[in-house]
N, C-alpha and C positions, 0 to 999 in steps of 0.2 A: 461226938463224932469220932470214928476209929483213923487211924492213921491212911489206911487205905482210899477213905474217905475223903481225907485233907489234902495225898500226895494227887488226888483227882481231880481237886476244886483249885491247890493250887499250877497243876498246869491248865486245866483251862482257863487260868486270870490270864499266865502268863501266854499260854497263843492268842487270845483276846485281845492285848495289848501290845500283840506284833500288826494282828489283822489289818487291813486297811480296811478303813471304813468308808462306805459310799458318799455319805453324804461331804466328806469333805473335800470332794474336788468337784470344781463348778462345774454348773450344768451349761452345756455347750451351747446351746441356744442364747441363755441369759448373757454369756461373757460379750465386755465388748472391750476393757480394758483389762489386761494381764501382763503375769511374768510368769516366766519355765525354767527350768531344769531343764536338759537333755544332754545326751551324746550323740554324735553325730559321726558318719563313716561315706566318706565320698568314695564313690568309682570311677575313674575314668578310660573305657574301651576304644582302643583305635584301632583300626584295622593292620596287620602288619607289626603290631609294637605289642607289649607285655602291657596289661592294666596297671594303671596305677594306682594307687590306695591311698587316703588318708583319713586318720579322723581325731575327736577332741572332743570337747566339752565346748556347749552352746549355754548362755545363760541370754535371758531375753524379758526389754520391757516393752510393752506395747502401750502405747495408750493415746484414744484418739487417729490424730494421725501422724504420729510421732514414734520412733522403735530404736529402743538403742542393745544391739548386738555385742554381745563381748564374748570372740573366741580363744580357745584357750588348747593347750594340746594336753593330749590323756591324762598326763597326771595333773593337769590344773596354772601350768605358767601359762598367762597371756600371752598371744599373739599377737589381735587385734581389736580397736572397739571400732563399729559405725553405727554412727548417728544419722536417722531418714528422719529428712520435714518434708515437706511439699517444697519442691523444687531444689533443695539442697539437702546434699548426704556427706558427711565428713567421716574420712576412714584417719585411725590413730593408730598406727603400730608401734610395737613393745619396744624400737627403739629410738621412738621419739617423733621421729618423721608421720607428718599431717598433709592430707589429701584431700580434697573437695571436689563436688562435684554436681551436677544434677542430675546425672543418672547412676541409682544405689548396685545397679547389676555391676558396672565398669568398675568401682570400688570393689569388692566381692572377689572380681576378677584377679583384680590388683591379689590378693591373700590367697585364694584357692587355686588359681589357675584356669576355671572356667566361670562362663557370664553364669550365674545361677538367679532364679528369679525373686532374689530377696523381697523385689516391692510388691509382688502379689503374695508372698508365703505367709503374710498373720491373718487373711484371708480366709488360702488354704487349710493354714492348720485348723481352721473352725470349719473345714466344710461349705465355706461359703463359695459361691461361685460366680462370676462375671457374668457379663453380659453373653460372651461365648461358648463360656463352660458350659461341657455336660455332666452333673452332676446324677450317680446312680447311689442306692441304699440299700443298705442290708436291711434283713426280717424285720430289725425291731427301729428302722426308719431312720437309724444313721448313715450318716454317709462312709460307701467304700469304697468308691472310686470319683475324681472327679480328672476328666479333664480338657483343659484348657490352655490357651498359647502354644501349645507346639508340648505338652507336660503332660504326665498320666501320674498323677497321685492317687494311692492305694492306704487307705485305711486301717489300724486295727488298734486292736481296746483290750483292756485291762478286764472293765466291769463289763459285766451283760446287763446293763441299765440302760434303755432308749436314751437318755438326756447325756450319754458318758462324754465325756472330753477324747477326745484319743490320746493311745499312747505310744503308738507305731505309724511316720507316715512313713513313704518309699515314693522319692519324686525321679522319672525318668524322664527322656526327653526323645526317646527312643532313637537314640545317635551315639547311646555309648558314654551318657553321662548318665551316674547312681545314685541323689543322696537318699542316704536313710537318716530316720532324725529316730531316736530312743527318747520320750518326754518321759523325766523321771518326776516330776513337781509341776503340778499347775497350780499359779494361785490368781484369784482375781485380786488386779490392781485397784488401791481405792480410787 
């Protein structure tokens, strides 16, 4: 083999071994229990006033009917964790102080400033949709838009795979609240 040969074979190993590979992020139908990766960038438009911006780092476990939330700001110091069970959500902030509650939007509140709909969003993020939702699909039968409660969630993806996970939502409430979530890591929980 000539040198020319070699310096060929060896970058194709090496973009090969940047590449993502499909099969390793679950297929979104099968998930029921996970955790993520994401960044996250809230909006919030009022009439009269300048928007306000924030955003951080989301790490998230899901499982059952259980999710425990830990956010963090851009470069990764904790904020906040909450803890959702049925009927009780306990919010933990970075300085100690502990909040409880039964509804996980009014904790939420408490940290970001606005109700956001934490207890239907591991739902959403699969595309799955309530009793009210209107859930629409793209070509290859994923979902890219759903919505429900007063919410229009917009979809997008990494892979062009029917089964793909997403990796873009965009939840609006169309009143002037924006989150966008960036999922960098989906893994199924065991």
């Amino acid at each position: 083999m000539n040198l020319r040969h070699s310096i060929v074979l060896a970058g194709s190993l090496l973009l090969a071994g940047c590449a993502v590979v499909p099969g390793l992020q679950p297929e979104r139908e099968r998930i029921s229990d996970f955790a993520l990766e994401a960044r996250f960038a809230l909006r919030v438009s009022q009439p009269d006033r300048p928007a306000q911006r924030s955003g951080g780092r989301l790490s998230w476990e899901h499982r059952g009917e259980q999710d425990r939330l830990l956010l963090a700001n851009p470069i990764g110091i904790g904020l906040a964790e909450i803890e959702m069970r049925p009927g009780r959500s306990t919010l933990r902030l970075a300085n100690g102080d502990t909040r409880e509650s039964a509804d996980p939007e009014s904790l939420i509140e408490e940290v970001t400033g606005q109700r956001l709909p934490v207890g239907r969003l591991a739902a959403w993020l699969l595309g799955r949709a309530g009793i009210s939702g209107k859930l629409t699909h793209d070509p290859l039968g994923r979902p890219s838009r759903l919505d429900e409660a007063g919410w229009r969630i917009d979809y997008g993806y990494d892979l062009e795979l029917p089964a793909a996970a997403p990796a873009r939502l965009t939840l609006s409430d169309g009143q002037g609240i924006e989150l966008k979530l960036r999922i960098e890591e989906w893994k199924e929980a065991p």
